[in-house]
Every structure is written in C-alpha cells, then in structure tokens.
C-alpha positions as CSV (number, residue, x, y, z in Angstrom):
1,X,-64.7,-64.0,5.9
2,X,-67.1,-66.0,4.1
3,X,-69.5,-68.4,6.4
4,X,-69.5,-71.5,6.1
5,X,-73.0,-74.0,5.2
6,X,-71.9,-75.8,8.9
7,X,-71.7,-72.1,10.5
8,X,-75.0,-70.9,8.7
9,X,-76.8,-74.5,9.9
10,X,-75.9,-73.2,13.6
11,X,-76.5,-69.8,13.5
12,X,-80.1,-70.2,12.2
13,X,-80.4,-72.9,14.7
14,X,-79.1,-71.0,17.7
15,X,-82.2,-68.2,15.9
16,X,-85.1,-70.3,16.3
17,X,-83.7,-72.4,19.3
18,X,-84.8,-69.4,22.0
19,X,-81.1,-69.5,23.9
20,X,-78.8,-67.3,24.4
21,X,-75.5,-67.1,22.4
22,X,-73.3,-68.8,25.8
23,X,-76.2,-71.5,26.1
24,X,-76.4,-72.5,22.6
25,X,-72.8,-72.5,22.6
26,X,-72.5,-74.6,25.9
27,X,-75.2,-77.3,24.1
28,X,-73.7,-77.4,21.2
29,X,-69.5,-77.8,22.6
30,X,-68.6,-74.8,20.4
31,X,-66.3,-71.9,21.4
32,X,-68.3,-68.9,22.3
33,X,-66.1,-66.4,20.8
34,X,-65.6,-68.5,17.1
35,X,-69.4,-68.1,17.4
36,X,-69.4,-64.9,17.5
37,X,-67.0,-64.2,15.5
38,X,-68.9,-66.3,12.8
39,X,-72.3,-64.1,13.6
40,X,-70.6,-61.1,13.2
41,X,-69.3,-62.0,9.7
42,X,-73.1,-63.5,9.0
43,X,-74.6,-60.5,9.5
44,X,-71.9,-58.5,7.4
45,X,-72.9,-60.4,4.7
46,X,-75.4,-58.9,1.9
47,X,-78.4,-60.5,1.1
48,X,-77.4,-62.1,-2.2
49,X,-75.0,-64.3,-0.6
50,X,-78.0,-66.1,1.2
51,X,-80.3,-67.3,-1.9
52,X,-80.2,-71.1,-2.5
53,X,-81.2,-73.4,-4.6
54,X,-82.8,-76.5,-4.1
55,X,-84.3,-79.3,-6.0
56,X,-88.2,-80.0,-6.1
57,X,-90.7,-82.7,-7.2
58,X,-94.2,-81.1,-7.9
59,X,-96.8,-82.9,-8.9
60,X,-99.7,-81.5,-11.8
61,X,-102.5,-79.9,-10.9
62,X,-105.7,-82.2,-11.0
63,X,-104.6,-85.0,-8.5
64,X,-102.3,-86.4,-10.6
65,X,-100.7,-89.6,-9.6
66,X,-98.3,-89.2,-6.6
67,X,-96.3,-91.9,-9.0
68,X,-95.8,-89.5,-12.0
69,X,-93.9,-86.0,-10.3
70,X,-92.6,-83.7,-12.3
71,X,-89.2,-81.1,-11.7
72,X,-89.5,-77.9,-10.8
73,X,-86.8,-76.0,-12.6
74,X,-86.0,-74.2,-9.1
75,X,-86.8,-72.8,-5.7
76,X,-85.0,-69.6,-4.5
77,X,-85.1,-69.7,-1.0
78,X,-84.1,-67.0,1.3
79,X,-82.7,-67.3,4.8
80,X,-85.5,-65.6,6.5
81,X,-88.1,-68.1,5.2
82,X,-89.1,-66.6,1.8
83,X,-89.5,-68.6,-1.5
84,X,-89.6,-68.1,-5.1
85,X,-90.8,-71.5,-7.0
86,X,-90.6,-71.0,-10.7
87,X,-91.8,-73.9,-13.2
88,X,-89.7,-75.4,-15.5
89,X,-91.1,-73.3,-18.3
90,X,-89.4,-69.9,-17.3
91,X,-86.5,-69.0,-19.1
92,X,-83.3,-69.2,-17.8
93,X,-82.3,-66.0,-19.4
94,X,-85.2,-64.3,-17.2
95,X,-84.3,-66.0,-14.0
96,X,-80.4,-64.6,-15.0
97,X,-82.0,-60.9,-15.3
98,X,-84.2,-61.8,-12.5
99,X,-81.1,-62.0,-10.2
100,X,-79.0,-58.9,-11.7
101,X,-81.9,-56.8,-10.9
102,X,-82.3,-58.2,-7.1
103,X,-78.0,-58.2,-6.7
C-alpha cells in the first residue's frame, strides 16, 4: 500500500520525537496497529518513492538585494535529510538521466 503524505508527516515525526510507537500514538489519538501497519508499508517502500521536490528562492552570490531572489529550478530532497539543489541552468534532460540512473 502506498503511504500517504499525512502518514509520512507522522512517521518522521514519531522518528525524531524520541517516543515509543504506543506513546506517540497515545499523543497523537491514532490507532496503534494502523500505525504500524502504515510503518511497516513505509519501510517496504524503495528509496525512489521518497525524493521530493520543492520550490526555492536563492538569492545571487555577492549580497545581492534580499528584494531581487531568483528560482532555483529544484531541490531533491530525501527523507533522511539529504539534498540535491541544482540551478536553473541544468538541463532538464540531465536531471531525467540523473534520476534513471539513481531508480
């Protein structure tokens, strides 16, 4: 079963929180064994399924004006806390190739 964004937003917080599964669960009014049930299929998943992407505002290097941002074409971020930032010069037919080869 596929895990939900609401399911992955509690199970990364029940991660970092320091409680146990029944605590979390208690302090959050969720059903211990949907939980775990949801965990189980988390961890099942592979590690593609957890790559996001997520808008940025950069600014230029130089102090630029805090008024004048420019976009980042992406941020690949990955569950555990690592991130890819790639400017909005890089092709999007090498961020495509980039992703086959890390699938």
């Amino acid at each position: 079963m596929a895990v939900t964004f609401k399911w992955r937003q509690h199970i990364e917080a029940w991660q970092s929180s320091g409680l146990s599964q029944a605590e979390y669960c208690e302090q959050q009014q969720l059903n211990v064994r949907t939980f775990t049930a949801r965990l189980s299929d988390y961890r099942k998943q592979p590690e593609a399924d957890s790559v996001a992407f997520i808008p940025v505002q950069t600014e230029p290097a130089g102090g630029a004006s805090a008024a004048t941002p420019t976009t980042a074409a992406m941020v690949f971020t990955h569950v555990h806390g690592y991130r890819l930032e790639l400017s909005s010069s890089v092709s999007a037919r090498w961020v495509a190739e980039l992703l086959r080869c890390l699938a």
